[in-house]
MARFI-785780 format. One record per residue (C-alpha): residue number from 1; x, y, z; residue in three letters. Coordinates in pm, whole numbers, plus 50000, padded with zeros to 5 digits. Layout:
BEGIN
   k    xx    yy    zz   r
 NUM     X     Y     Z ALA
...
***
This chain:
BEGIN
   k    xx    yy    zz   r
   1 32094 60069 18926 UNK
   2 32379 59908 18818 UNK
   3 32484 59659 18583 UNK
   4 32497 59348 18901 UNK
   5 32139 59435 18948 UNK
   6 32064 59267 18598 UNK
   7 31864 58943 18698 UNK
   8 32101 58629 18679 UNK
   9 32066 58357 18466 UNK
  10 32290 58063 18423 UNK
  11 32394 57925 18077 UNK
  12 32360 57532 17967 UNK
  13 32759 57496 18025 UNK
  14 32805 57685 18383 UNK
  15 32465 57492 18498 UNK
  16 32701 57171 18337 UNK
  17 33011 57230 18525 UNK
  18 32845 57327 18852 UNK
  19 32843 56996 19040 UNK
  20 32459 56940 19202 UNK
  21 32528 56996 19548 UNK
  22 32545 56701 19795 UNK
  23 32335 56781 20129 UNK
  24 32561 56738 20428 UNK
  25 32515 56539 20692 UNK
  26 32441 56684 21012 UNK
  27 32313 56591 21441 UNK
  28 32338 56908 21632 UNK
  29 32500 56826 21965 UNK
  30 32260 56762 22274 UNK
  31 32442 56784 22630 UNK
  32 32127 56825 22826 UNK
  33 32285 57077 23045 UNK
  34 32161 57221 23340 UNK
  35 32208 57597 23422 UNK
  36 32507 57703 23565 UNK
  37 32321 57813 23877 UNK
  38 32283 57412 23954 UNK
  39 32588 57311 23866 UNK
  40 32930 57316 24071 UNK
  41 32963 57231 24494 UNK
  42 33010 57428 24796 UNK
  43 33400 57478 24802 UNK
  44 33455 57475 24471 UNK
  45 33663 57753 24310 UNK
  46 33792 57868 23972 UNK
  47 34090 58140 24137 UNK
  48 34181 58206 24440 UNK
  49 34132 58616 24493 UNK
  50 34445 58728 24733 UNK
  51 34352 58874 25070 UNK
  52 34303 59288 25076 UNK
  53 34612 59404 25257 UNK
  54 34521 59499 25561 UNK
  55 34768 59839 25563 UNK
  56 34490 59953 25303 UNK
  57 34223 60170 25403 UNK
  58 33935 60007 25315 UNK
  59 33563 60256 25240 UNK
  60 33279 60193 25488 UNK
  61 33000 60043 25301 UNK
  62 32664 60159 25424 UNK
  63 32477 59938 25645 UNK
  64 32178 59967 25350 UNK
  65 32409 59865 25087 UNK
  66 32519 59522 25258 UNK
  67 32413 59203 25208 UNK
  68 32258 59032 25481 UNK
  69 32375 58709 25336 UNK
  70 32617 58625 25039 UNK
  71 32495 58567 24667 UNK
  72 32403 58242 24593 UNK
  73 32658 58180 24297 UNK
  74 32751 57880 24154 UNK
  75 33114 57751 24301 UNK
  76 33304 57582 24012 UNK
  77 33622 57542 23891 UNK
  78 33720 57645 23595 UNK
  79 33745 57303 23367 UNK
  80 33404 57270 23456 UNK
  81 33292 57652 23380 UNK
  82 33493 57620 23032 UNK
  83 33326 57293 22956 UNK
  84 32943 57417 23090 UNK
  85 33003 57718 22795 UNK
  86 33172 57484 22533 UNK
  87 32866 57286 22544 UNK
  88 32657 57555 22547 UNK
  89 32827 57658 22239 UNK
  90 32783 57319 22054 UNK
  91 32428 57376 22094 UNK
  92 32405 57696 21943 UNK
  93 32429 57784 21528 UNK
  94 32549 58077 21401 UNK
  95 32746 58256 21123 UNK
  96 33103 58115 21159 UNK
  97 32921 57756 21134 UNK
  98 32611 57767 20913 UNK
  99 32508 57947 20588 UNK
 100 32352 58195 20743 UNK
 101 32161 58368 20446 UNK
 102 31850 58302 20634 UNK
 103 31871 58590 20919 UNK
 104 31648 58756 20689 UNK
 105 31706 59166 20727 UNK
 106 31976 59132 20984 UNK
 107 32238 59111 20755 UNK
 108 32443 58829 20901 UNK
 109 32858 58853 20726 UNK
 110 33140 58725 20810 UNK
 111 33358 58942 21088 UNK
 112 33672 58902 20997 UNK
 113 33886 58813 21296 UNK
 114 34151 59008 21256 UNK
 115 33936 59270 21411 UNK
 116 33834 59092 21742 UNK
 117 34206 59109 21794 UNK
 118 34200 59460 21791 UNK
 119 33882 59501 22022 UNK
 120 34107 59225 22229 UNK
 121 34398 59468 22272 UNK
 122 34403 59577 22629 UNK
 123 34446 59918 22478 UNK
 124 34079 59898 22360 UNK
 125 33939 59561 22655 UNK
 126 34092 59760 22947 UNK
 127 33926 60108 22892 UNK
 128 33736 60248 23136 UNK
 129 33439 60460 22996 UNK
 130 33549 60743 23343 UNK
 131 33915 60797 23199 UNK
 132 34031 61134 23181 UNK
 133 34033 61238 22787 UNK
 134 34377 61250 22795 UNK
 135 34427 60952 22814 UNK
 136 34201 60788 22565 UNK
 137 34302 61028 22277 UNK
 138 34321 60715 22037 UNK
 139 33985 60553 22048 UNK
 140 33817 60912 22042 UNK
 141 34018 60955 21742 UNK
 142 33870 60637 21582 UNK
 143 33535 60753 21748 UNK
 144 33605 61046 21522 UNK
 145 33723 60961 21227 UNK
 146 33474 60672 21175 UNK
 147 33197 60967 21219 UNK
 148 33401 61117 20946 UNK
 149 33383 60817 20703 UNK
 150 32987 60769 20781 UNK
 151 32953 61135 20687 UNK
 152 33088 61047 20318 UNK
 153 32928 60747 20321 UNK
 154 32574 60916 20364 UNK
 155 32619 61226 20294 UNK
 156 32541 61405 20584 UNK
 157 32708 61671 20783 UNK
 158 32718 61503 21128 UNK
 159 32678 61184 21305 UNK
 160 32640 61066 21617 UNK
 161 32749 60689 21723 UNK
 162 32629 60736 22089 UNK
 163 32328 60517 21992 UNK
 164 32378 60137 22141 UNK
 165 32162 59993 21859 UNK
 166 31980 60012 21527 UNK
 167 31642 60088 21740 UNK
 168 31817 60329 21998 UNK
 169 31912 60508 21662 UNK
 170 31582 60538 21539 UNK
 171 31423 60678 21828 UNK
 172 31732 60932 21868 UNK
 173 31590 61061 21524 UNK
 174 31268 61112 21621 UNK
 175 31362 61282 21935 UNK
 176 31575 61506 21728 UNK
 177 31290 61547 21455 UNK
 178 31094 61634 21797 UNK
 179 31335 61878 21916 UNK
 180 31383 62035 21599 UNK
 181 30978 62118 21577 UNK
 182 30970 62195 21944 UNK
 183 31204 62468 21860 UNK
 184 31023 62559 21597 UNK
 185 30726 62633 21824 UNK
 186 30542 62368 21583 UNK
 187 30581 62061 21796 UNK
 188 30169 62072 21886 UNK
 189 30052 62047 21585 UNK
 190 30302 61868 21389 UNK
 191 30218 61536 21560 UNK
 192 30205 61242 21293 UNK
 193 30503 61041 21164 UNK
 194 30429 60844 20822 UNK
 195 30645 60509 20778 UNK
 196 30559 60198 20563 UNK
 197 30413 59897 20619 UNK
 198 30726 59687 20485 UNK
 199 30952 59948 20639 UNK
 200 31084 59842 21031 UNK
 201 30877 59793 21272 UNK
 202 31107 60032 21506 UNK
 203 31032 60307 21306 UNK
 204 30637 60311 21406 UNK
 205 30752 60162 21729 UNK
 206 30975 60491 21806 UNK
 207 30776 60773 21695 UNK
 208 30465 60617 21913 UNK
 209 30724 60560 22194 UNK
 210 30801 60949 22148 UNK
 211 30446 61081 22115 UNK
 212 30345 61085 21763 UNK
 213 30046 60926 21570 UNK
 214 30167 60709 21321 UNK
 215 30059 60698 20952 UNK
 216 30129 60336 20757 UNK
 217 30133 60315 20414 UNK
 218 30089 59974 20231 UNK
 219 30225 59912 19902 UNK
 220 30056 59925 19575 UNK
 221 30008 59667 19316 UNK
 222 30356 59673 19187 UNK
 223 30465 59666 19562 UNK
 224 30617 59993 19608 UNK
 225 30528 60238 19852 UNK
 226 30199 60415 19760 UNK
 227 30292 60764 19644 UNK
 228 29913 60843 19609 UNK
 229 29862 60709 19951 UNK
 230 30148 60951 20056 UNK
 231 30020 61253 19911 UNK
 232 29649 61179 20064 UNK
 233 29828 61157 20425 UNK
 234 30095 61460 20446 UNK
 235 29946 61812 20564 UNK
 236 30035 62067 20841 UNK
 237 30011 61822 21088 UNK
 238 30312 61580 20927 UNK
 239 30639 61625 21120 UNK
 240 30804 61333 20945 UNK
 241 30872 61021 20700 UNK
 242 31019 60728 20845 UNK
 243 31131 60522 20521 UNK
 244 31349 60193 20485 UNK
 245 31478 60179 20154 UNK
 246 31539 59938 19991 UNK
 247 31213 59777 20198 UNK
 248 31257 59454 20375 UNK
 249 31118 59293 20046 UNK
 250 31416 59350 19842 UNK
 251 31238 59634 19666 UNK
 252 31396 59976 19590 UNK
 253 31187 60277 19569 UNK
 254 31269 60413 19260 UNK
 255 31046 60758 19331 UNK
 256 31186 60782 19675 UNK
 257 31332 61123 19598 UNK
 258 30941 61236 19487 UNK
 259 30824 61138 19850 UNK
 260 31129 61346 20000 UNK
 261 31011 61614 19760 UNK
 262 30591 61570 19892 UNK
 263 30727 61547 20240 UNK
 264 30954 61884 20220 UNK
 265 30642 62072 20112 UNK
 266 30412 61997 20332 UNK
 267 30708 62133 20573 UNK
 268 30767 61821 20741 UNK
 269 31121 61649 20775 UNK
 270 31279 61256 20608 UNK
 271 31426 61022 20826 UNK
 272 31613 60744 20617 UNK
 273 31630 60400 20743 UNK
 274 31942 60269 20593 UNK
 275 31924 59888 20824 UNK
 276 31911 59768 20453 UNK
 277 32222 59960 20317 UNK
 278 32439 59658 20243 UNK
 279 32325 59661 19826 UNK
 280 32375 60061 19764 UNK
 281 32678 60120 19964 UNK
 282 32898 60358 19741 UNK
 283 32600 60304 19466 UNK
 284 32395 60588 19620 UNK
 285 32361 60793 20021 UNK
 286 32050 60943 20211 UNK
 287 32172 61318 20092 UNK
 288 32080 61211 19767 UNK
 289 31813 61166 19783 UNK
 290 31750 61494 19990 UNK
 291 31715 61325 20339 UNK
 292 31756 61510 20666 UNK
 293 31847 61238 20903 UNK
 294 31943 60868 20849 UNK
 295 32093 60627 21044 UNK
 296 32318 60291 20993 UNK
 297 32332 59959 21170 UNK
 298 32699 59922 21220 UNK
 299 32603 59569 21372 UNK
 300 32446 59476 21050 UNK
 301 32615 59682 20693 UNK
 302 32946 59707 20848 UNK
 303 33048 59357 20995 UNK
 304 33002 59420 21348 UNK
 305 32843 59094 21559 UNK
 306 32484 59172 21628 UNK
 307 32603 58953 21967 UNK
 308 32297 58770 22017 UNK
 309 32112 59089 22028 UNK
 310 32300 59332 22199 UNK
 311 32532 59526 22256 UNK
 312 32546 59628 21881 UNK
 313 32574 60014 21772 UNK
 314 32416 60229 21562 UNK
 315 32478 60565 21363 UNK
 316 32292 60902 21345 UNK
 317 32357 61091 21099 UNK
 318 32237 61468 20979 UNK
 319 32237 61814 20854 UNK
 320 32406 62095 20969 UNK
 321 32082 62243 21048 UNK
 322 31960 61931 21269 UNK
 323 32340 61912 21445 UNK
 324 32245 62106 21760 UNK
 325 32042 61844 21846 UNK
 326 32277 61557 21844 UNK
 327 32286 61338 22156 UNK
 328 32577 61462 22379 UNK
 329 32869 61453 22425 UNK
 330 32985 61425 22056 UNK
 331 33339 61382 21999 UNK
 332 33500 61689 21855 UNK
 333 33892 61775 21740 UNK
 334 34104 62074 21825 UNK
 335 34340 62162 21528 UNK
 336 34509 62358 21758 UNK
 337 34603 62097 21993 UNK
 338 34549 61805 21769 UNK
 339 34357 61702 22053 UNK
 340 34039 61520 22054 UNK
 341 33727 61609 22346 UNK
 342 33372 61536 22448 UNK
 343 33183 61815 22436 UNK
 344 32887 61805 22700 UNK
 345 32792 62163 22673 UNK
 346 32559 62126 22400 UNK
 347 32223 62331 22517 UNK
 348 31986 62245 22250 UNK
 349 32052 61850 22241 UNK
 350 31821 61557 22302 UNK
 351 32056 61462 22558 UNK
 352 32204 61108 22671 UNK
 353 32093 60808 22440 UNK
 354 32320 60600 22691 UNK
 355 32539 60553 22933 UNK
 356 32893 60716 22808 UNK
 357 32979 60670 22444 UNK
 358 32883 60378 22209 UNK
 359 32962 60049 22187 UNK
 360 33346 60110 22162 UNK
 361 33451 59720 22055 UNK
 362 33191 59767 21820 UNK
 363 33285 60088 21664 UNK
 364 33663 59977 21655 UNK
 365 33546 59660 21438 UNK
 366 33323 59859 21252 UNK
 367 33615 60127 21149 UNK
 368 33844 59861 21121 UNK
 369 33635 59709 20864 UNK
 370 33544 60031 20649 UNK
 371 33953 60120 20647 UNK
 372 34052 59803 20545 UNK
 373 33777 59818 20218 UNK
 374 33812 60160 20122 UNK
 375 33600 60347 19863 UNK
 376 33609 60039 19601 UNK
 377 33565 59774 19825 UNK
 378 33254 59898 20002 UNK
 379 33130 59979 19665 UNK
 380 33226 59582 19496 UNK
 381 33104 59502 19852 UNK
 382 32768 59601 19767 UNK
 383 32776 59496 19425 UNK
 384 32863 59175 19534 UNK
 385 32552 59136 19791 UNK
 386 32355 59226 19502 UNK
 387 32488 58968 19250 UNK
 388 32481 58736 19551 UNK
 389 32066 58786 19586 UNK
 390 31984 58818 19235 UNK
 391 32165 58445 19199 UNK
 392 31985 58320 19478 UNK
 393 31640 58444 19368 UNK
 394 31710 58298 19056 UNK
 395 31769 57926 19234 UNK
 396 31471 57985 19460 UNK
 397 31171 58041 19188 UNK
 398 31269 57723 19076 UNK
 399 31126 57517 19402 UNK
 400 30777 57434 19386 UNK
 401 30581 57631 19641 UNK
 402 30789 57934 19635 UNK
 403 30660 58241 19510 UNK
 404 30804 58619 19518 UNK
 405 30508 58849 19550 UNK
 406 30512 59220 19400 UNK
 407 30730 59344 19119 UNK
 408 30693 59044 18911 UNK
 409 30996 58961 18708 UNK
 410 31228 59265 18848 UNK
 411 31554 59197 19024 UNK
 412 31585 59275 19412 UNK
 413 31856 59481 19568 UNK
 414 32010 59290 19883 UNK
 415 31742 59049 20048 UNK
 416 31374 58879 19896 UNK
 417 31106 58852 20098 UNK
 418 30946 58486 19947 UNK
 419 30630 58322 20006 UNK
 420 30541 57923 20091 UNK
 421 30207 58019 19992 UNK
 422 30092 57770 19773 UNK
 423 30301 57507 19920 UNK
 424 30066 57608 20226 UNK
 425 29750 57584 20016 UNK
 426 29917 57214 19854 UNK
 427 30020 57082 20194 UNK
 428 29906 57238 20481 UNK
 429 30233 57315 20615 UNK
 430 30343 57671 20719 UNK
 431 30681 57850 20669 UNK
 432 30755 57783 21033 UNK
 433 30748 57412 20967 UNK
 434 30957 57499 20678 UNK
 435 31162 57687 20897 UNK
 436 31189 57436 21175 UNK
 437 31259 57158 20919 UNK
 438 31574 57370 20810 UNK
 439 31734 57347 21135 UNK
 440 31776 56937 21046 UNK
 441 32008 57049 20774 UNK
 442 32244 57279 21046 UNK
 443 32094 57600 20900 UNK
 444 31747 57827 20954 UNK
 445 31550 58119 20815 UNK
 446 31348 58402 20954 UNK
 447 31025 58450 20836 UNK
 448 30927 58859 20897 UNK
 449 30746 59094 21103 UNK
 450 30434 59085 21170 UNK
 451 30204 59124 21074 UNK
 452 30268 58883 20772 UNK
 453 30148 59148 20470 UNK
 454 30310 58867 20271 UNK
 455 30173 58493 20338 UNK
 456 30372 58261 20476 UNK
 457 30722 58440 20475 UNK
 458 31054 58372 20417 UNK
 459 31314 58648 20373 UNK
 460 31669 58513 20252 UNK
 461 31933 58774 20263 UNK
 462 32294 58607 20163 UNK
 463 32534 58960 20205 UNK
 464 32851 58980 20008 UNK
 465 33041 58668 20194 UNK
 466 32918 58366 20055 UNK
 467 33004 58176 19741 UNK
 468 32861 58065 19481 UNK
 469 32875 57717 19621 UNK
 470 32681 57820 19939 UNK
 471 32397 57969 19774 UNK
 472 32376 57652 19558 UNK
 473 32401 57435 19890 UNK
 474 32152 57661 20069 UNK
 475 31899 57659 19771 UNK
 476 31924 57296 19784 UNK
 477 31826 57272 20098 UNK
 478 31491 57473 20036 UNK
 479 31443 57235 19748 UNK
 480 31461 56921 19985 UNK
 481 31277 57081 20261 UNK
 482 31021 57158 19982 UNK
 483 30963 56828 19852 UNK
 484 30947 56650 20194 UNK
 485 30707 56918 20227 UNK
 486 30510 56770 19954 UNK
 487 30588 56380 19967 UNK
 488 30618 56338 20378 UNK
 489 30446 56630 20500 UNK
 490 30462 56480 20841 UNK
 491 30842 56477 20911 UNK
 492 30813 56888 20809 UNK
 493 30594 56894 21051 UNK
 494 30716 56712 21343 UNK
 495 31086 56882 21281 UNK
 496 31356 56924 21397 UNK
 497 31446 56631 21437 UNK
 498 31802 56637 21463 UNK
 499 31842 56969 21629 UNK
 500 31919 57041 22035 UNK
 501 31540 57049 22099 UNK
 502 31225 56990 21917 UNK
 503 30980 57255 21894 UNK
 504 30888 57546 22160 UNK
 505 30559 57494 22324 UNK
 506 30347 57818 22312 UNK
 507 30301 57886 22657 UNK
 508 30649 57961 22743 UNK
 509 30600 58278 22531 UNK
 510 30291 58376 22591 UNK
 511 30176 58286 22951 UNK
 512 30336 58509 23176 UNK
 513 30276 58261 23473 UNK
 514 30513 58021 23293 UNK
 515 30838 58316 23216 UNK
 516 31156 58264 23502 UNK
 517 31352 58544 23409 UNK
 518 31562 58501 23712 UNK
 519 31709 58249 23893 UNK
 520 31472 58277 24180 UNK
 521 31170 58249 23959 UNK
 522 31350 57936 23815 UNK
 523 31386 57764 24167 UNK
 524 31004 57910 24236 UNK
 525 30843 57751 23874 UNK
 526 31032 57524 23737 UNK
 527 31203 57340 24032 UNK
 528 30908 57445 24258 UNK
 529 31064 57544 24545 UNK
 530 30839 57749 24794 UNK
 531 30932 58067 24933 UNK
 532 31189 58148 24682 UNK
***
C-alpha cells in the first residue's frame, strides 16, 4: 500500500475554508417523444441517394434474398432526425454532465476528447475490418503496441484484445484455462472453477457458460476472501480461481498471493480479474502476484466509453506457456519487414472470440490514453483514484444511515460498497428509493449485484477525475437525500420527481408478455395493432 491509501481526514482550517456546498438546482428535460419509427411522413427525406449508373453492371440478387415489399422506415428529414436525437439526448445523464461517482464498479472517467478526434479520423472511421494488411499497417501497429504496453502493465507475456468486452474476456480465459487442461488430457476431471462471492458475477457466469461447476467463497468476518474456505474447496478436481481483486467492496486481498500459492498446488491455474484495476495501476500487476491469466476492461481503467453497454473492449492477457491458446488471429511484427500481420494459423487456439479484431475506436482511445500518461501518470492516476475514495468515504460515514460493512476502520482501494441499512430499519425506505431520489439532484448510484451479500447497497466509485469540490457536492447530496429520508420519507419514496419519468413499473421487466423488442412487437402490444 501506499502512502494515498492512508485514511483521510480533514483538519479544523481546510474543513474552514472549504465553502459548504450549495445543492444545484436541477428539472431534467421531458420532450415526450415518440419513437422514431412514428415519427416523419411518406415523402419525406433526409438526402437524396444519386441514381446507380446504368453503364454499371449491377449483381443479381437471389429471388430468396429480396424483399417482397420495402422496409417500413421512418421518412424524415434531417432537422427533424437531428432534433428527435437531441432530445433524446436531453433526456439522458451521463458522465460529461453529472458526477458520475455513482456507476458503482464501472469505473465511469472522463474521456478526454482529444481522442474521439482520433477515432474520428477517416484513417481510423473509414476502415474496413476486410482490408488487405497492407494497407492497415498503422492501426495493427497500435493494435500491437498497445498489447505491448498491457504486457508491462500486467506483467504477462501476451495479450489478446480480440475480446469485445470485459465479459467476452472472461469467458476467453476460461476457454483458454479449458484448452490448456484439455491438452493436458486433464480436462474430465478438472471440472470446478472457484470465484468469490464479491468477485463479478461474469466470472461464475463464464465458467458455468463453459462447463464447469462453480465453487463461491463468501468472505470472513473481516470481509476478505476466506482462505480457510479456499483451502477446504481446492483438490484434483480444481482447474481454476477466478478472483477480482481489489473486490467490488473496495477491499484488497492482502494474502492474495497465498491463494495463488494453494491454487498452484493443488495443480490448478489463477485467472485475475483486474475490472477493478483503476487504484493499483503501476502500484502492483497480476504477475506479481503469480497469476496465469488476467484480463483488463479497457472500457472501464483506461478511459474508453463503456457506450451504453457496448461495444467496449477488453484485454487477455498471459503466460508464455498459456499463449498457444490465444484467440486468433493475434497481431504479430516482422523485424525483417517492419511489417505488421494477423496470424490465423494458430492450431492450438480457442479460436474466434468475434467477428475480426476488437473494438478498433476503442483500442485507439484506449492507447491514446495510456501514451499520453506514461509510466508516472498511470501510476499518480491511480494514486489519485485512491485519495479520491478514501476522501469520499471519509464524507460518507458522516450521514446518518450509512454504514460500511467489513474491515472496520481500514481504508478502501478505488470504490466502497456502503449500506442504507439502518436508515432502512429507521425509515422503511430502501437504497433504490435512495437511488431514485438521487436522480432529482441530476445524478444516480448503482446499488450491486445480486444477490445483495451486503443490505441495502450502494457502491460509490469517484476514479481519478473529479475534484475535491465534486466529491463534496456529491456527498452532499447523499446527506440531503438522507435526511428527507428521515424527515419526509414520502417524497424518497415517490421520487423522482423531477427526472424524465417517474419510476419503472415491474412488469415491463419481468413479464415477458409485456417486452417489444422490435418494432413489430411495439405496433402488436403497445399500439395494438393486429396482425403485426
Amino acid at each position: 500500500m501506499t502512502a494515498s491509501h492512508a485514511p483521510v481526514s480533514v483538519s479544523p482550517e481546510e474543513a474552514r475554508i472549504a465553502p459548504k456546498p450549495r445543492l444545484r438546482r436541477f428539472q431534467q428535460a421531458s420532450w415526450d417523444e415518440k419513437l422514431i419509427f412514428e415519427l416523419g411522413s411518406p415523402g419525406e427525406r433526409g438526402v437524396l441517394v444519386p441514381a446507380a449508373d446504368p453503364s454499371v453492371p449491377m449483381p443479381a440478387i437471389p429471388a430468396a434474398l429480396r424483399r417482397a415489399e420495402p422496409p417500413a422506415l421512418p421518412e424524415m428529414s434531417q432537422q427533424q432526425v437531428l432534433r428527435h436525437y437531441l432530445r433524446l439526448s436531453q433526456e439522458n445523464l451521463g458522465a460529461d454532465l453529472n458526477i458520475d461517482v455513482g456507476q458503482g464498479t464501472c469505473t465511469m472517467k472522463y474521456s478526454p476528447k482529444v481522442n474521439d478526434q482520433f477515432v474520428r479520423d477517416p484513417r481510423i472511421a473509414a476502415l474496413h475490418p476486410l482490408q488487405d494488411e497492407d494497407t492497415v499497417q498503422g492501426v495493427l501497429g497500435i493494435i500491437h503496441s498497445l498489447e505491448q504496453l498491457l504486457k508491462e502493465i500486467s506483467g504477462m507475456d501476451r495479450v489478446s484484445l480480440q475480446p469485445g468486452a470485459g465479459s467476452a474476456a472472461i469467458y476467453t480465459n476460461v476457454a483458454m484455462i479449458r484448452a490448456h487442461f484439455a491438452a493436458r488430457g486433464e480436462l474430465d476431471r478438472r471440472d470446478e472453477i472457484i470465484t468469490t462471492i464479491f468477485s463479478h458475477p461474469s466470472n461464475a457466469a463464464c465458467a458455468k457458460t463453459a462447463g464447469f461447476k462453480v465453487i463461491t467463497l463468501h468472505p470472513d468476518a473481516d470481509g476478505y476472501p476466506d482462505i480457510e474456505a479456499l483451502r477446504a474447496a481446492v483438490g484434483p478436481r480444481t482447474a481454476a480461481l477466478l478472483i477480482t481483486n481489489p473486490e467490488d467492496t473496495g477491499i484488497y486481498n492482502p494474502r492474495i498471493e497465498e491463494f495463488v500459492r494453494i491454487v498452484h498446488e493443488a495443480g490448478g491455474l489463477c485467472s485475475y480479474d483486474q475490472a477493478n484495476a483503476n487504484g493499483i495501476l503501476g502500484i502492483t500487476r497480476a504477475r506479481d502476484a503469480g497469476f496465469d491469466l488476467c484480463h483488463f476492461n479497457l472500457h472501464k481503467t483506461f478511459s474508453t466509453p463503456h457506450a451504453c453497454g457496448g461495444p467496449a473492449a477488453g484485454a487477455c492477457a498471459v503466460t508464455e506457456e498459456l499463449a498457444p491458446y490465444l484467440p486468433r488471429p493475434t497481431v504479430e511484427f516482422d523485424p525483417a519487414t517492419g511489417m505488421y500481420r494477423l496470424d490465423d494459423d494458430r492450431p492450438e487456439s480457442v479460436g474466434k472470440m468475434r467477428p475480426f479484431y476488437g473494438v478498433v475506436p476503442n483500442l485507439v482511445r484506449a492507447y491514446a490514453w495510456i501514451m499520453s500518461l506514461g509510466a508516472e501518470g498511470l501510476r499518480a492516476a491511480a494514486e489519485t483514484a485512491v485519495l479520491n475514495n478514501n476522501y469520499l468515504l471519509h464524507k460518507v460515514r458522516q450521514i446518518p444511515g450509512v454504514s460500511v460493512p467489513y474491515a472496520a476502520g481500514r481504508p478502501r482501494v478505488e470504490q466502497v460498497r456502503y449500506s442504507w441499512e439502518k436508515l432502512h430499519e429507521d425509515t422503511g425506505l430502501h437504497t433504490e428509493d435512495l437511488g431514485l431520489r438521487a436522480a432529482d439532484f441530476g445524478t444516480h448510484y448503482w446499488t450491486s449485484h445480486h444477490p445483495y451479500v451486503v443490505p441495502e447497497p450502494m457502491t460509490l466509485e469517484p476514479t481519478e477525475s473529479y475534484t475535491r469540490a465534486d466529491l463534496d457536492e456529491y456527498a452532499a447530496i447523499l446527506a440531503e437525500i438522507a435526511r428527507e429520508a428521515y424527515e419526509d420519507p414520502e417524497t424518497v419514496r415517490t421520487a423522482p420527481h423531477r427526472s424524465t419519468i417517474h419510476r419503472v413499473r415491474p412488469e415491463a421487466l419481468d413479464d415477458p408478455a409485456t417486452w417489444a423488442v422490435s418494432w413489430r412487437a411495439y405496433r402488436r402490444k403497445v399500439l395494438g395493432e393486429a396482425g403485426r
